[in-house]
C-alpha positions as CSV (number, residue, x, y, z in Angstrom):
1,X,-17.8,-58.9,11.6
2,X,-14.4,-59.3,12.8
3,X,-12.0,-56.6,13.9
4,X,-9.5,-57.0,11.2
5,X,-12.6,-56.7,8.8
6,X,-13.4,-53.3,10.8
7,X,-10.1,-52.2,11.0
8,X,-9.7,-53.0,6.9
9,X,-13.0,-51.2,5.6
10,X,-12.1,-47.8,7.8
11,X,-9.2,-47.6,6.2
12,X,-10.2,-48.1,3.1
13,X,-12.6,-45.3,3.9
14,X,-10.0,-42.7,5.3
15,X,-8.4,-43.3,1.6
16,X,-11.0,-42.7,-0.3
17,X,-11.9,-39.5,1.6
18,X,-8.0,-38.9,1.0
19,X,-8.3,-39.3,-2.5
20,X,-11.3,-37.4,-2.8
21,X,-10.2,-34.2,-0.8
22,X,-6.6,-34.4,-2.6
23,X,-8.5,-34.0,-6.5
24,X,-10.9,-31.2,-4.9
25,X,-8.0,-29.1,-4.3
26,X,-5.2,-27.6,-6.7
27,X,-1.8,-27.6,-5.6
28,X,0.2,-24.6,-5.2
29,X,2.7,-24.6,-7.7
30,X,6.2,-25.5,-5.9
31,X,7.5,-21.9,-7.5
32,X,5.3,-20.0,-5.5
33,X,6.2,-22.3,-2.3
34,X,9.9,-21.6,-2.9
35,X,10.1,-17.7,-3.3
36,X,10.4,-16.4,-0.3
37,X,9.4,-12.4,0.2
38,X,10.9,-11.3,4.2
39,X,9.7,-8.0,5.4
40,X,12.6,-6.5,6.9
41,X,12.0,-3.6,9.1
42,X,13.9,-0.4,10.9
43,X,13.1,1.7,13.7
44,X,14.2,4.3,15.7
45,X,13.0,6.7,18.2
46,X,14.1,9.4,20.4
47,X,12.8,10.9,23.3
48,X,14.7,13.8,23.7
49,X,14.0,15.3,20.5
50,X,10.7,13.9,20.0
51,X,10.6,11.5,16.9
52,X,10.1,8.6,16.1
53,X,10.3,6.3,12.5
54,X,9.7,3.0,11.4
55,X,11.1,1.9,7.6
56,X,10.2,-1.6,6.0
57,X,11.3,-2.7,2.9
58,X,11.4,-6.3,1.0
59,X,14.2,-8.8,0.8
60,X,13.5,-11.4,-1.4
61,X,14.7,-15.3,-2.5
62,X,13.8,-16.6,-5.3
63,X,12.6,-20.5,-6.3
64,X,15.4,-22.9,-5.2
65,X,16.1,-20.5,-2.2
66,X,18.3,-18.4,-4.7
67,X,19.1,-15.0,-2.9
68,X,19.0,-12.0,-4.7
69,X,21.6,-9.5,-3.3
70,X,21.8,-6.8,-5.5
71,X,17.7,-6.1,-5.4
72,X,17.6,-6.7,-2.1
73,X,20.6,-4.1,-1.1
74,X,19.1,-1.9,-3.1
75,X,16.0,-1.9,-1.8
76,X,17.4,-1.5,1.4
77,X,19.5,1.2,0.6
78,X,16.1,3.3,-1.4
79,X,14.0,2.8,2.2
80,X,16.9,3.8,4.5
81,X,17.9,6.9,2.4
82,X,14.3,8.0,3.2
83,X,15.4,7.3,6.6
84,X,18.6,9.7,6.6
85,X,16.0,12.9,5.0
86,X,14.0,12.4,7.5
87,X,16.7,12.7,10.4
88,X,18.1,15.4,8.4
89,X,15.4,17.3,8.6
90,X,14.9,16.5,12.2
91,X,18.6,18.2,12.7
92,X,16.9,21.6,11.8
93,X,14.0,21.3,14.8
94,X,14.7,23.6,17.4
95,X,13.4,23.4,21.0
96,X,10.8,26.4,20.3
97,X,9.2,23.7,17.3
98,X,9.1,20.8,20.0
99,X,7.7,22.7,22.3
100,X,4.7,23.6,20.1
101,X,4.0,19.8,19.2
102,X,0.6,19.3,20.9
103,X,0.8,16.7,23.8
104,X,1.4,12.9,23.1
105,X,2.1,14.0,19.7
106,X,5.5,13.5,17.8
107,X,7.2,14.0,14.7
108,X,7.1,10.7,12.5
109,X,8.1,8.9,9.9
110,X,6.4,5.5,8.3
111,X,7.6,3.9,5.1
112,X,5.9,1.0,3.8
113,X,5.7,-1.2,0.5
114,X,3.7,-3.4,-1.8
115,X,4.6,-6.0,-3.6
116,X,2.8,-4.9,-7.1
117,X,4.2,-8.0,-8.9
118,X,7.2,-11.0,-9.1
119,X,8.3,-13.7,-10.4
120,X,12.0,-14.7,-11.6
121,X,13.0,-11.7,-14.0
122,X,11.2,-9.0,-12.3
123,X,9.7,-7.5,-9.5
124,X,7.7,-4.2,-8.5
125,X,7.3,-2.3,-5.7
126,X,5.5,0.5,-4.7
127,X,6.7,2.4,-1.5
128,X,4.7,4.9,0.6
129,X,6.0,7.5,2.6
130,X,4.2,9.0,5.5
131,X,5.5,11.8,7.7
132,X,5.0,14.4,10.1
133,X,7.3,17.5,10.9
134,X,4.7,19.9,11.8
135,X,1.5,21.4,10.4
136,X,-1.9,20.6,10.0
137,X,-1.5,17.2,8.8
138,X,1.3,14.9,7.7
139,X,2.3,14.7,4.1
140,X,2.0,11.3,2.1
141,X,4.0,10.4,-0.9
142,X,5.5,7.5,-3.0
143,X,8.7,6.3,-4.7
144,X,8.4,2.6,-6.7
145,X,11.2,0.6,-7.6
146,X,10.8,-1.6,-10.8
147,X,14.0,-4.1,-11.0
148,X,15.1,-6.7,-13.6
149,X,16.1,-10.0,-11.7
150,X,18.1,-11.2,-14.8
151,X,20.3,-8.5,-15.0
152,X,20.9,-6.8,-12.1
153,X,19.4,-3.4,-12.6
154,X,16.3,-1.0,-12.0
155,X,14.4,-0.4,-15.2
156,X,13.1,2.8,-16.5
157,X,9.7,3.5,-17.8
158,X,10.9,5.3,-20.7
159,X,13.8,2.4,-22.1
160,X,10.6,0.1,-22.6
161,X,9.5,2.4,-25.5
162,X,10.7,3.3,-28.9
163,X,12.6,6.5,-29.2
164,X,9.2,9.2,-30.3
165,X,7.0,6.5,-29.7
166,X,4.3,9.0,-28.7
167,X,4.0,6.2,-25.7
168,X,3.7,9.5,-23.3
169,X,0.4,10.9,-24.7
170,X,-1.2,7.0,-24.6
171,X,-0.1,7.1,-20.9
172,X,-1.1,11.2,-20.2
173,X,-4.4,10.4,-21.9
174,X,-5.5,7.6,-20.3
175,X,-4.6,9.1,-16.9
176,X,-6.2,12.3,-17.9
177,X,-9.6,10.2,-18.5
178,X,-9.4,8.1,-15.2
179,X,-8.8,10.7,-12.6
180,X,-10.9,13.1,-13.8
181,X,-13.3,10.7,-13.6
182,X,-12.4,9.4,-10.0
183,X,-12.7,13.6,-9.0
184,X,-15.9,14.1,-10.5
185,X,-17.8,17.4,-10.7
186,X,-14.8,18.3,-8.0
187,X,-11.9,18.1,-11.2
188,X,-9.5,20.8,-11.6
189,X,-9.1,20.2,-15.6
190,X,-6.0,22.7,-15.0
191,X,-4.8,20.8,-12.2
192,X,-5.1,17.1,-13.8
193,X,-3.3,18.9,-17.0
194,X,-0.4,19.4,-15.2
195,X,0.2,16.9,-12.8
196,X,-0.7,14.3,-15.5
197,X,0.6,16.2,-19.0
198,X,2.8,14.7,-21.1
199,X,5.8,15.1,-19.0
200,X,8.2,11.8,-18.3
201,X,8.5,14.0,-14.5
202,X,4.9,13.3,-13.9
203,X,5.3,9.3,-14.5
204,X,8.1,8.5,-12.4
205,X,6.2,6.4,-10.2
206,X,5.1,3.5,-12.2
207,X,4.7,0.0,-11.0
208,X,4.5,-3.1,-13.4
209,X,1.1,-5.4,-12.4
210,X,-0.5,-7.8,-14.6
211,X,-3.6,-5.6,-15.7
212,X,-1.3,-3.2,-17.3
213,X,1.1,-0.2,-16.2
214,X,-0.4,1.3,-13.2
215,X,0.1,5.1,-12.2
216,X,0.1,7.0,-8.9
217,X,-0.3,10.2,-8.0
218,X,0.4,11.7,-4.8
219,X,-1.4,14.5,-3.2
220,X,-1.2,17.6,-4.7
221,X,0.0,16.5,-8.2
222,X,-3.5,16.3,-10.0
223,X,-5.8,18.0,-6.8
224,X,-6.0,19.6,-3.5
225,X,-4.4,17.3,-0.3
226,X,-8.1,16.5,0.5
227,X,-8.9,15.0,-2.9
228,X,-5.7,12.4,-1.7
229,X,-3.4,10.4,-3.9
230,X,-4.6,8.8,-7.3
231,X,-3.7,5.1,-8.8
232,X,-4.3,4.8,-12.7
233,X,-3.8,1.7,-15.2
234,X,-2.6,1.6,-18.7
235,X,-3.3,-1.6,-20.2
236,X,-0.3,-3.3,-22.2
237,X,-2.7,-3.7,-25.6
238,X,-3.0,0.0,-25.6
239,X,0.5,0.2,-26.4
240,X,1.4,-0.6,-30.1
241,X,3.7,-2.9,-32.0
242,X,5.8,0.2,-32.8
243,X,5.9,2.0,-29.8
244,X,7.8,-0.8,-27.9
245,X,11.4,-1.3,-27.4
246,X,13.0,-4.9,-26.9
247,X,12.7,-4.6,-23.3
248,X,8.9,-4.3,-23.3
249,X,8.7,-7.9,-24.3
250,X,9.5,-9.2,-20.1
251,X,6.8,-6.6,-19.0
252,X,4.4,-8.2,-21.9
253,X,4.5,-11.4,-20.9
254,X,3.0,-10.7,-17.0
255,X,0.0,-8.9,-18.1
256,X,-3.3,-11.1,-18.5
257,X,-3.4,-9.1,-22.0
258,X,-0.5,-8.0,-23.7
């Protein structure tokens, strides 16, 4: 066999195997390759007064490399004011409190996020706040921030409802069910009664994913510190016709169910 035959059949093999290995494997979709989520970050640190904090928040560009300013300053602006309590408090520490910090121990603060869902009307985030300014242990909470791309502004879980929807006791019920489930023979029904009863207070950290509305509890809302922080889910379908406003419909259409 000659070497151009050689050369001729190899590459019609490397095509084949080309061809073969392109139709085994999806393509991401180009609007996923386009959006763009940067993890932006802030520290600080001081010595002398013995603390130290590190903030991270999203920034975000959408498909076509479109920039989103107005989410992404205020995202910015929700992580750093966390930033400014923190040094506030830190203002207050006197030399007496320092000095009873055990050794190679500071005070702290950590903010972090999740990405609970996005695309190119809205996103949700869930933020975690960790910090230490004495005590036993350091105290963990969260804050969420659900924004509509579209128009510019943070949406509130209580605009995607009808006026006396009764959407409230669907969520309080459901929530009710799940953690006193999660707690076990351990469940405070007291407790879980007041840190998930029908109050809007009690709901304020909501993210948007696509199995439904999810929920969280930080510690000491529904249970003791040790029993920790609980997530829940409300699923769209549980959620009537009737009880929904006009600006449910976006949040319907990224459930797998609405």
């Amino acid at each position: 066999m000659s070497i151009k035959s050689t050369v001729t059949i190899a590459l019609l093999v490397i095509s084949l195997m080309l061809a073969v290995s392109a139709q085994s494997h999806d393509a991401e979709p180009i609007q996923d390759l386009e959006r763009k989520i940067t993890k932006r970050e802030h520290t600080d640190i001081s010595d002398k007064d013995r603390w130290e904090l590190k903030a991270q928040y999203p920034e975000i560009r959408l498909a076509q490399g479109k920039p989103v300013n107005e989410f992404n300053a205020f995202a910015k602006a929700l992580a750093m004011k966390h930033v400014d309590d923190f040094k506030a408090s830190m203002s207050e520490i006197t030399d007496d409190d320092r000095k009873r910090l055990p050794k190679g121990v500071n005070y702290d603060l950590q903010v972090d996020y999740k990405i609970e869902f996005i695309n190119d009307d809205l996103v949700s985030v869930n933020f975690g706040r960790s910090q230490y300014t004495g005590g036993a242990h350091p105290n963990h909470w969260s804050f969420t921030l659900n924004y509509d791309l579209k128009n510019s502004r943070v949406l509130e879980l209580s605009e995607l409802f009808a006026s006396n929807s009764g959407f409230l006791t669907v969520i309080s019920e459901y929530s009710i069910k799940q953690i006193s489930k999660k707690q076990g023979e351990y469940a405070d029904a007291d407790w879980i009664g007041r840190g998930a009863g029908e109050n809007l207070k009690n709901f304020e950290n909501w993210n948007i994913t696509k199995e439904g509305l999810k929920f969280t509890f930080d510690p000491y809302q529904v249970g003791p510190y040790v029993a920790g922080s609980f997530e829940t889910i409300v699923p769209l379908e549980k959620f009537s016709q009737a009880m929904r406003s006009e600006k449910f419909y976006p949040i319907s259409q990224v459930s797998y169910i609405g």
